[in-house]
N, C-alpha and C positions, 0 to 999 in steps of 0.2 A: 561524138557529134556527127562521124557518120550516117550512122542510123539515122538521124535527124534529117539530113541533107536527103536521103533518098527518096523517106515521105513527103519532102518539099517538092521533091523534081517528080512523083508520081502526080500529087493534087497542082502541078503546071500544068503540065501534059492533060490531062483531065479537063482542065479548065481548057483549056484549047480547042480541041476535040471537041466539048460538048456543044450540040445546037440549041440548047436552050439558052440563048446567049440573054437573053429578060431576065433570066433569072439573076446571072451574075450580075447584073445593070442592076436591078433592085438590092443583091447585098451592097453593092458599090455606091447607091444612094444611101443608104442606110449609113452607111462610113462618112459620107461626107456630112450629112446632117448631124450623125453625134460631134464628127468636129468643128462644123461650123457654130452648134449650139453649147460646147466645150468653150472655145477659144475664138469665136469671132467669125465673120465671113471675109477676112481678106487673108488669102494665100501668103501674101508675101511677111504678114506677122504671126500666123499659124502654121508652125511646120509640120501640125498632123493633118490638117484639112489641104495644104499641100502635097502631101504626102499619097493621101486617097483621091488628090483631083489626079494624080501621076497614073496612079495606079488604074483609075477610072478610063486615061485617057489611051492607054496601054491594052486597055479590052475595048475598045472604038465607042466607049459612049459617048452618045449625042452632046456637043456642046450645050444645049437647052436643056437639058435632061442633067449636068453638070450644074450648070445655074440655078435651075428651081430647086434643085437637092437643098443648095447654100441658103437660098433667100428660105426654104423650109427650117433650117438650123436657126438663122439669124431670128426667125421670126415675122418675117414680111410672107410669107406664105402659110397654109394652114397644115399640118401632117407633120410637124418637126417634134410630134410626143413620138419619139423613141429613143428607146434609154438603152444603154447595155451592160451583163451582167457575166458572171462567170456558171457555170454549173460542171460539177465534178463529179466522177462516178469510178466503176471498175466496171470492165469488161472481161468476157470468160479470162478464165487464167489468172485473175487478179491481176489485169493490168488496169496500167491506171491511165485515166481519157480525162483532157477536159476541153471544155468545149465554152469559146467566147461567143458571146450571141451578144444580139443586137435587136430588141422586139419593142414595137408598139402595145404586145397586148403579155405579159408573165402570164397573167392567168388562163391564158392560150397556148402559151409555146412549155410554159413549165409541165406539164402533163404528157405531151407530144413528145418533148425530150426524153421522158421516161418511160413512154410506153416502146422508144425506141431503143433504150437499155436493156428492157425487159422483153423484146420478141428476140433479143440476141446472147441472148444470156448475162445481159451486165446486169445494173442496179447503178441509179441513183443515187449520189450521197449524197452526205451534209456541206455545209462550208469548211475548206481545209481539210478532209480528210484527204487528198492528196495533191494539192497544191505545194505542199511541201517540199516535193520531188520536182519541182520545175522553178525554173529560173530566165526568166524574160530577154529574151535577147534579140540581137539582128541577125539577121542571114542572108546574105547575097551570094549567089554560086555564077561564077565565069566559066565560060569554054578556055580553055588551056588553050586549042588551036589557035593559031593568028595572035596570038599574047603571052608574053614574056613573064614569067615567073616572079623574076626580080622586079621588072616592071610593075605589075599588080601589086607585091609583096609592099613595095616602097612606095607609092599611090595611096593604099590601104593603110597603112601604120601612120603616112603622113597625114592625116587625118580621122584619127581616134579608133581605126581599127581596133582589136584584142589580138586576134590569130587573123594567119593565113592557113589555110592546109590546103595541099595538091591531093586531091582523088579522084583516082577513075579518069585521067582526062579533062576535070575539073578544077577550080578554085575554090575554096570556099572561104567565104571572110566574115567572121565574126563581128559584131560590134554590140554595146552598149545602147539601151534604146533612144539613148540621148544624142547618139553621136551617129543613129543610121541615115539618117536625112543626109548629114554632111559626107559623109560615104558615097551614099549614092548621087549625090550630087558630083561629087569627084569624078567616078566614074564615066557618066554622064556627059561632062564638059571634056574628059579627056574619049570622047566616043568609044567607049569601050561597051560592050551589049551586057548585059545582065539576063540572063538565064531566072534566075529566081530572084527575088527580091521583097522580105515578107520579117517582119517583126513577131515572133513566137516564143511559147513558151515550149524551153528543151528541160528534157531529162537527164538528173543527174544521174540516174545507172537505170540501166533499160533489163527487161524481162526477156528470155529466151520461152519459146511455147512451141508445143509440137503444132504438126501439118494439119492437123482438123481443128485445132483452138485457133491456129492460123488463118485459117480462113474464114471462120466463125470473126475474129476482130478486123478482121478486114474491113467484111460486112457493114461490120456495128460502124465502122470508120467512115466509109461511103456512103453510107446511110444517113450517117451526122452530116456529111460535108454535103450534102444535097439539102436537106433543109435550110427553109428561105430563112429562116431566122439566125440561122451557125456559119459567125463569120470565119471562122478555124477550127479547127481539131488540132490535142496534141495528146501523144501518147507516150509509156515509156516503152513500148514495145521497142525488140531489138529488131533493125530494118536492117541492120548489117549481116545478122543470122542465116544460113544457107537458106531455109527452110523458106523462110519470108522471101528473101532475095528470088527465089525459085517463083513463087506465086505471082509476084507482083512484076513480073520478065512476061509472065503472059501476055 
């Protein structure tokens, strides 16, 4: 699960740093509209459209820019045709990537996704070709400083955590996607900061790849995660690996 946690703390960091901060705003709209047009436009009976208002309000978007997202889901606004989809592929090395999106237009974004496998060496697959290797889960990772182990550990189980693990100076706490809401809500009310906090799909056993396929799926990764349409990337690549570890320290 390592490996997992450190792609997660790379694409934070990313997301912080980058100034195209519209951009995150439009995936961040994009989340709230499927939830709103999912499950309703009131937060407090929708705990994924609360979820994405959290997340939203966590990257400084505009209250109004919040609202019209919702009234676009519910239907009181116009722009709420967007749907979301899964698309799977392999990247050099035979790792295997997939990518959740979120598009007003497939027959726009399906093509762009592939021409973006294909200028990096992956390919495009079918449905299922390797979803099979991933398993939906929660993820929240704590700073260990300023916070007690046992504190966290018993916080986190008291409310449907899976695991705890200490890495690196970290926490990281596993849940169930049923039970990440109430997690981080925990959290939350006990003001404890959350470093990451993102609902993914992790790999059940991850790929080692030398320093040149390395950087070649990197690529393909950053690549994915900048298009306006790809709300996530997940890979089985091994992030634990010197090799990776070493690249992504730059």
């Amino acid at each position: 699960m390592a490996g997992h946690s450190h792609w997660a703390g790379i694409k934070h960091k990313k997301a912080l740093i980058d100034s195209k901060r519209s951009k995150h705003w439009s995936k961040l709209s994009k989340a709230i509209i499927v939830a709103a047009k999912l499950g309703g436009g009131d937060p407090a009976a929708n705990i994924r459209l609360r979820t994405a208002i959290l997340d939203a309000k966590a990257m400084s978007m505009p209250r109004e820019n919040i609202e019209r997202a919702i009234k676009k889901g519910t239907g009181e606004l116009e722009g709420g045709n967007v749907e979301e989809t899964l698309y799977e592929g392999y990247g050099p090395g035979g790792v295997a990537v997939m990518c959740d999106i979120m598009t007003d237009n497939r027959n726009r974004t399906a093509p762009e996704i592939r021409k973006i496998f294909d200028v990096h060496g992956g390919s495009l697959g079918g449905t299922g070709c390797v979803s099979y290797l991933f398993e939906r889960k929660g993820l929240i990772i704590v700073a260990a400083a300023g916070n007690s182990e046992e504190a966290v550990m018993e916080l986190a189980l008291e409310h449907g955590a899976l695991d705890v693990l200490s890495e690196e100076g970290k926490f990281e706490i596993y849940t169930l996607p049923e039970r990440f809401t109430e997690v981080t809500e925990a959290f939350e009310s006990a003001n404890i900061a959350m470093e990451v906090k993102e609902i993914s799909r992790m790999a059940s056993n991850t790929v080692d790849v030398d320093a040149d396929t390395a950087k070649t799926v990197l690529k393909l990764l950053d690549t994915l995660e900048d298009h306006d349409d790809v709300q996530s990337v997940s890979t089985n690549l091994n992030f634990a690996s010197k090799i990776v570890e070493e690249l992504t320290s730059l």
